[in-house]
C-alpha positions as CSV (number, residue, x, y, z in Angstrom):
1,X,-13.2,150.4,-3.6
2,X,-13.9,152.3,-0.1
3,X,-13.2,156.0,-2.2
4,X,-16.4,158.6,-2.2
5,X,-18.7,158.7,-5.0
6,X,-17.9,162.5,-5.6
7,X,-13.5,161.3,-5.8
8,X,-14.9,158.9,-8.6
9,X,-17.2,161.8,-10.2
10,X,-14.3,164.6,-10.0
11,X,-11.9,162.3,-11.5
12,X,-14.0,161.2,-14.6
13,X,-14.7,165.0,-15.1
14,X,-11.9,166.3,-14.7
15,X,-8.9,165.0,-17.0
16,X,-5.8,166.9,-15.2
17,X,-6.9,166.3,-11.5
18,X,-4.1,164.9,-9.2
19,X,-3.6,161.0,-9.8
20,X,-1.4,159.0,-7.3
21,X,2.3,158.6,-8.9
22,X,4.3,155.6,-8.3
23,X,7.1,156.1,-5.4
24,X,10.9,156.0,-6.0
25,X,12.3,152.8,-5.5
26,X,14.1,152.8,-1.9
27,X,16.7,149.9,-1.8
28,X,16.6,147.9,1.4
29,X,19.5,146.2,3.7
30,X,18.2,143.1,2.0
31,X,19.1,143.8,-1.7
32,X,22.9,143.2,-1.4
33,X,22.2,139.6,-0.9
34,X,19.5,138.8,-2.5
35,X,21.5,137.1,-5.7
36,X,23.0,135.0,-2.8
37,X,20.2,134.0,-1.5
38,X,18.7,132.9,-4.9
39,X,21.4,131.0,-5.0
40,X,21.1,128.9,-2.0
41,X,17.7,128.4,-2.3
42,X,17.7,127.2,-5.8
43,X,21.1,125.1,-4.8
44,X,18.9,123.5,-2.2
45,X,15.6,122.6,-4.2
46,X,13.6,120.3,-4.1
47,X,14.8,120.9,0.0
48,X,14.2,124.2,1.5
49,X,16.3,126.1,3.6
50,X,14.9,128.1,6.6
51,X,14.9,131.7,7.4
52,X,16.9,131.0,10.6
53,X,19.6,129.4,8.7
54,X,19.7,131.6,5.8
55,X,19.5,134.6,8.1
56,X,22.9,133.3,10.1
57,X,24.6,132.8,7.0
58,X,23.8,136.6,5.4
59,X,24.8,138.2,8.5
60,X,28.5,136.4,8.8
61,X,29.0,138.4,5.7
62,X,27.6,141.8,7.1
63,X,23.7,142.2,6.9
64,X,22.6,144.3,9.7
65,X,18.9,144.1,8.8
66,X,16.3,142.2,10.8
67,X,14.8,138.6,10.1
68,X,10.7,139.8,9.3
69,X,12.5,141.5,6.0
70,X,14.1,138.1,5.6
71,X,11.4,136.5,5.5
72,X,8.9,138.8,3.8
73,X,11.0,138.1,0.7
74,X,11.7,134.4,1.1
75,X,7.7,133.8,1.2
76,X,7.7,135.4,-2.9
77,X,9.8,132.4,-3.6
78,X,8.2,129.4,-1.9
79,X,4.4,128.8,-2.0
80,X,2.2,129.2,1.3
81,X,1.0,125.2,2.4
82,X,-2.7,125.6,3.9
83,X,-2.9,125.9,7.5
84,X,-2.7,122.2,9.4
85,X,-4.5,123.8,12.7
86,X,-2.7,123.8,15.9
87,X,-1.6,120.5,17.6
88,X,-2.5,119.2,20.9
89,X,0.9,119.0,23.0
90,X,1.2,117.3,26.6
91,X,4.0,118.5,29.3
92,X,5.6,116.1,31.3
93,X,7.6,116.9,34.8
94,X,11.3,117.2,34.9
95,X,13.3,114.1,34.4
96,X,9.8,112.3,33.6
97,X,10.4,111.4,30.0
98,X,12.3,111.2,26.9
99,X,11.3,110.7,23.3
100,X,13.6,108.9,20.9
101,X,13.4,108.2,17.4
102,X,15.3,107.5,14.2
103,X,15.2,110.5,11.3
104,X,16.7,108.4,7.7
105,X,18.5,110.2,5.5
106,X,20.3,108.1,3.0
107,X,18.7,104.2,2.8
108,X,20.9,102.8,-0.2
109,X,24.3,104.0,-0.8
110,X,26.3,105.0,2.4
111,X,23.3,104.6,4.8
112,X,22.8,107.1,7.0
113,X,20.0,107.6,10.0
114,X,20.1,110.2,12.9
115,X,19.3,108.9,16.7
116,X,17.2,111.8,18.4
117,X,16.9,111.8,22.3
118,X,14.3,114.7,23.4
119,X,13.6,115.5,26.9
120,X,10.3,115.9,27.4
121,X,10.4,118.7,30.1
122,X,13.8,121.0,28.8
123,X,13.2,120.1,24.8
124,X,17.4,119.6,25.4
125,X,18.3,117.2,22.6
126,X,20.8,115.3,21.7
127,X,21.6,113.7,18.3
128,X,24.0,110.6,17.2
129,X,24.1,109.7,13.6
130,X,24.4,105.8,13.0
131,X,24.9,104.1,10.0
132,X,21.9,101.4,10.5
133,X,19.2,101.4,12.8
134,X,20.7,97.9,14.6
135,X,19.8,97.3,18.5
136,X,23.7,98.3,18.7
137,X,22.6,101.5,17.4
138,X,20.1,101.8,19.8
139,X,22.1,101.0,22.6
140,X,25.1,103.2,22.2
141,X,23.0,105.9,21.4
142,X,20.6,105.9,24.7
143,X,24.2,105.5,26.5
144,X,25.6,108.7,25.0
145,X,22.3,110.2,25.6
146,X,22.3,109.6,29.2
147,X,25.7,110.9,29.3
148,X,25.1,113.7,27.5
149,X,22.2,114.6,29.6
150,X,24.4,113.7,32.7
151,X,21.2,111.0,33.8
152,X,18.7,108.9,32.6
153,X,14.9,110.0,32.3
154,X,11.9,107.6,34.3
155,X,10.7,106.9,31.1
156,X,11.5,106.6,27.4
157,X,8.9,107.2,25.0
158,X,9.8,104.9,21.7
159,X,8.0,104.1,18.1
160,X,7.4,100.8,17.3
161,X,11.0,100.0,16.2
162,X,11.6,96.4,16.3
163,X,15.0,96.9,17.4
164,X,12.3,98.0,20.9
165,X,9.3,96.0,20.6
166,X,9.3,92.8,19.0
167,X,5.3,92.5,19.0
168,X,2.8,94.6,19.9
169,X,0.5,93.4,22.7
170,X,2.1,89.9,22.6
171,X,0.7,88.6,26.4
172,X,-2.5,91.1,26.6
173,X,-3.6,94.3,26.2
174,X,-1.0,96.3,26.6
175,X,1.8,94.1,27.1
176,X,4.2,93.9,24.7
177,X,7.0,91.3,23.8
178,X,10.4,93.9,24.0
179,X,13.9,93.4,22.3
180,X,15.4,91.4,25.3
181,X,18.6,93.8,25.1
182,X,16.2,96.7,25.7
183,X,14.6,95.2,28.3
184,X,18.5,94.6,29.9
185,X,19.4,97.9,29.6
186,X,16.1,99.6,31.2
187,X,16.3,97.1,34.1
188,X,20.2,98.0,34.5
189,X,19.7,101.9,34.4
190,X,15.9,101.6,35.8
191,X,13.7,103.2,33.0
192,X,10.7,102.1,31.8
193,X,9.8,101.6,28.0
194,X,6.8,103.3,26.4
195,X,5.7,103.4,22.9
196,X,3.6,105.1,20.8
197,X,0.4,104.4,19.1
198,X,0.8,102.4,15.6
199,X,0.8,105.0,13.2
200,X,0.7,108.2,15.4
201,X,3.9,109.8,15.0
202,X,2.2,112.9,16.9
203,X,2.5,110.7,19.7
204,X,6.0,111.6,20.6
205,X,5.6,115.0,19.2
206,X,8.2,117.0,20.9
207,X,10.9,115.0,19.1
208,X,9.1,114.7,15.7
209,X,8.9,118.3,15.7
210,X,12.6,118.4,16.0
211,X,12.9,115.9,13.3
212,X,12.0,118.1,11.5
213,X,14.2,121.2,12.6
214,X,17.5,118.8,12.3
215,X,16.8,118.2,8.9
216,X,15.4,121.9,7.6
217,X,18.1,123.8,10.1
218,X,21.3,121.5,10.2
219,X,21.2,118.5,7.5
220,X,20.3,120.7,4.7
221,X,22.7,123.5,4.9
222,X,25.4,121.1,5.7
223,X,24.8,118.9,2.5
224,X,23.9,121.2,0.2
225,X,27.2,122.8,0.8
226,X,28.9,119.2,0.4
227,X,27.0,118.4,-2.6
228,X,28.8,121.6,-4.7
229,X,32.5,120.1,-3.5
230,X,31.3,116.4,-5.3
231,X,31.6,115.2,-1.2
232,X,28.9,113.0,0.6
233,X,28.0,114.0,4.5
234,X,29.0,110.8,6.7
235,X,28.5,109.8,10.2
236,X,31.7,111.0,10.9
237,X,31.4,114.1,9.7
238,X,28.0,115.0,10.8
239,X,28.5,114.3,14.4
240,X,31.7,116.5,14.4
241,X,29.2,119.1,12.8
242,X,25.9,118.4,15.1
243,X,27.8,118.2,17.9
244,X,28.9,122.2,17.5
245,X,25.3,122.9,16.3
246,X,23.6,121.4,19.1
247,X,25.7,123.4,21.6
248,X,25.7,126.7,19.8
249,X,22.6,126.7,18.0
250,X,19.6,124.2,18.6
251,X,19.8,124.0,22.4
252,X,20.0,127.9,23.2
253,X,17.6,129.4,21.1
254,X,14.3,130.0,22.8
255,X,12.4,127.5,21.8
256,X,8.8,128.1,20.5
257,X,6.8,126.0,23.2
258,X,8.0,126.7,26.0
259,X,9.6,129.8,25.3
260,X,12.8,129.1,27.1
261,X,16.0,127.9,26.2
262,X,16.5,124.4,26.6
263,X,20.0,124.6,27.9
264,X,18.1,126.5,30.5
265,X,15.2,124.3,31.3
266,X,18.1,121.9,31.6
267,X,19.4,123.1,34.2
268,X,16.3,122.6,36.0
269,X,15.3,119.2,34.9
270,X,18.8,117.2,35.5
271,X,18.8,117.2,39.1
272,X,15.6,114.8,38.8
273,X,17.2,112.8,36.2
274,X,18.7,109.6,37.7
275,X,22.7,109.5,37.9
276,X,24.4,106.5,35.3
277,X,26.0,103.8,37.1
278,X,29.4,104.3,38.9
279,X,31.3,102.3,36.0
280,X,29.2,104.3,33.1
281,X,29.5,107.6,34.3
282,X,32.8,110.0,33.1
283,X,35.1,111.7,34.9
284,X,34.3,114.9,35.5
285,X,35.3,117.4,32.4
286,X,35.1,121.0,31.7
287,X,31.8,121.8,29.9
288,X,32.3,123.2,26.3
289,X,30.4,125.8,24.1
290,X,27.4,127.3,26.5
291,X,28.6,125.4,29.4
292,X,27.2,122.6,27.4
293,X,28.7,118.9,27.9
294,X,29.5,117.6,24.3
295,X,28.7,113.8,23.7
296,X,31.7,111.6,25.0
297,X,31.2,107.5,24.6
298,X,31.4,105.8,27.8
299,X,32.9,102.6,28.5
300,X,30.6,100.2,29.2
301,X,30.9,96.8,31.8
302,X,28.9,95.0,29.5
303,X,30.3,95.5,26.3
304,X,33.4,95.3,25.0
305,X,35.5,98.6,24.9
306,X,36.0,98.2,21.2
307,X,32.7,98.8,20.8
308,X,32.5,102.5,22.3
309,X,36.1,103.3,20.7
310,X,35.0,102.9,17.5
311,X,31.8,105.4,18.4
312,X,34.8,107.6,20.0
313,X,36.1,107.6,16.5
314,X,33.1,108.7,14.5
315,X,32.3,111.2,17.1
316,X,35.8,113.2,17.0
């Protein structure tokens, strides 16, 4: 018990010796809202909110104490998962590559999916929510990415959609048979198409770990919030929402890695990104939120401008 052998002696002897006595209870900054924060969490179960965003939410109403107390008393409330070991992670050069990737959150009723576009170099991310994971999807989505981004990336790192490759290694080793709209677009804007390993999502890890983040940090909080007014998040809405989020949220904080912001890094990295054709690219506008460009649709010569109106639509 790491006490001397003469403490244990003197206390058995003696029955009035000194014995430790329980402190006063001292409340914390944290106490006020800790029957609010019940409530979230146990709003959101089975899902499960993270400090970050719980920690935003206590202080618009006045906490003034730090995020380690936060989270010191979350951890009583949610079981510790056994440690995974670190992961492997590759950098790329500015304006080398992008990762993209679908995240599903509704499949039945009112589907719902999320287009990711990570760069590889700035972790800057931008996010489009679709209602079906069609070759349309894909498409408009890259286009506002590349607007977004203000270029387009050497490479795009892809799963093995089959709205990107129709089969795997269809000629040889290596060479695969792609979605001939795909193949269009990356000759038209000069990327080349990459994918990932069958069943290796770590692959593309840089987006997959934001996967993640979208859904713990921004779908959650969002929908559990709906789900008490009887309302149902749609594309709509959630790109009004993620739109704000990206710019004041997800792309400032210092991310993890690289421990930079990615607006930041961006900075850096779009100058090697390669401009968007004359007839794609937007008129110049002022930048908004974090001198951060929000996503615009573009109006593209191959497609008819119904098409990018109606993503205008869902976008405002």
């Amino acid at each position: 018990m790491g006490v001397s052998r003469n403490t244990v002696r003197r206390y058995l002897k003696q029955e009035q010796a000194a014995r430790y006595t329980q402190r006063a209870h001292r409340p914390t900054k944290l106490e006020p809202y800790q029957h609010y924060l019940q409530q979230r969490v146990t709003q959101a179960h089975p899902l499960w909110l993270p400090a970050t965003v719980l920690l935003r939410e206590i202080r618009e109403q006045g906490y003034q104490g730090g995020a380690s107390q936060l989270r010191a008393w979350l951890r009583t409330l949610k079981p510790v998962k056994p440690d995974e070991g670190p992961a492997v992670r590759f950098e790329t050069q500015p304006g080398q590559q992008m990762q993209a990737d679908f995240v599903v959150f509704r499949r039945r009723q009112s589907p719902m999916s999320a287009f990711v576009a990570t760069l590889g170099y700035s972790r800057m991310t931008f996010v489009h929510f679709v209602p079906d994971e069609s070759f349309e999807s894909v498409r408009d989505s890259l286009l506002l990415a590349f607007d977004y981004f203000g270029g387009v990336p050497a490479e795009i790192l892809f799963d093995n959609m089959k709205t990107v490759v129709l089969e795997r290694d269809a000629y040889a080793v290596g060479q695969h048979r792609y979605h001939a709209g795909l193949l269009q677009l990356a000759d038209d804007l000069g990327f080349r198409i990459r994918l990932c390993r069958p069943y290796r999502a770590c692959t593309k890890g840089k987006v997959e770990r934001f996967n993640r983040y979208l859904r713990e940090s921004f779908y959650n909080p969002l929908q559990t919030r709906m789900k008490g007014t009887g309302l149902l998040v749609d594309c709509a809405t959630a790109n009004r929402r993620v739109a704000d989020w990206l710019a004041d949220v997800a792309n400032v904080r210092i991310h993890a890695t690289v421990g930079e912001r990615p607006l930041d890094r961006w900075r850096q990295e779009r100058s090697h990104l390669t401009p968007l054709p004359q007839q794609l690219r937007r008129d110049e506008a002022p930048l908004l939120g974090h001198d951060l460009p929000r996503p615009i649709p573009l109006e593209s010569v191959q497609h008819p401008l119904s098409v990018y109106e109606s993503i205008r639509e869902a976008c405002l």
